[in-house]
C-alpha positions as CSV (number, residue, x, y, z in Angstrom):
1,X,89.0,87.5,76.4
2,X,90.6,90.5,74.1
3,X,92.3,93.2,76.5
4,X,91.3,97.1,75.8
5,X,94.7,98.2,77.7
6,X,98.1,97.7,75.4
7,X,101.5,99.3,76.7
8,X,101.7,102.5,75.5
9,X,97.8,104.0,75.7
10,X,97.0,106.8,77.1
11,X,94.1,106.6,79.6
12,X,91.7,109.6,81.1
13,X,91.0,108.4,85.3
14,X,87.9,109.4,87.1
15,X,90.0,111.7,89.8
16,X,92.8,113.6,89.4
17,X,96.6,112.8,90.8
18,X,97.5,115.6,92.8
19,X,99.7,117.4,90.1
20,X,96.2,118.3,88.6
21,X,96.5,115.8,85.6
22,X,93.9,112.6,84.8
23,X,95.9,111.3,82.1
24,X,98.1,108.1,82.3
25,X,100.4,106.1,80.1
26,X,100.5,102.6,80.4
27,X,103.9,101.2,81.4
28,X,103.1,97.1,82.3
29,X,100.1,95.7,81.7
30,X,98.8,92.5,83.8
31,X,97.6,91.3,87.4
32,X,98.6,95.1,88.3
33,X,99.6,97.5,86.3
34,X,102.2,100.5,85.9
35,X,100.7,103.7,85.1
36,X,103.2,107.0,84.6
37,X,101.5,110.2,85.0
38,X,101.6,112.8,82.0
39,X,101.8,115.9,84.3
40,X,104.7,115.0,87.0
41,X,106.1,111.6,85.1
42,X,105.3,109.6,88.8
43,X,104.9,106.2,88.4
44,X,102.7,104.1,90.1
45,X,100.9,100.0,90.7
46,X,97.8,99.9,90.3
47,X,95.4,96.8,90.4
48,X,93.9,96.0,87.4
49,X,90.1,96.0,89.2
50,X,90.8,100.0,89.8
51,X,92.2,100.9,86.1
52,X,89.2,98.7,85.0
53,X,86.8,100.8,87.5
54,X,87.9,104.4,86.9
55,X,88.9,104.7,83.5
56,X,86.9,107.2,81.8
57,X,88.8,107.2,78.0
58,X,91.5,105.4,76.3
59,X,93.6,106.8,73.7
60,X,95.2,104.0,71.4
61,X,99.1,104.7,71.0
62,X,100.3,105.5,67.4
């Protein structure tokens, strides 16, 4: 199975975190996930099921 998500992406969610940003970088990548957001730098786990369900865009890192 080839994995769309790579440490270091940026990712566009469906809703907003409460600092008024959708955009995440990828920290861990696995069962569950570690996302850092790009407005506030707060770092959360996240099951892979939800990243997989509300991701709207990925950006590829450089």
């Amino acid at each position: 199975m080839a994995d769309r998500f790579d440490v270091g992406d940026v990712i566009t969610m469906k809703k907003p975190h409460p600092c008024g940003s959708k955009d995440w970088e990828i920290l861990r990548v696995g069962a569950d996930f570690r996302l850092k957001c790009k407005g506030c730098g707060h770092q959360i786990m996240v099951p892979r099921r939800l990243v997989e369900k509300n991701t709207r865009n990925i950006v590829k890192k450089a």
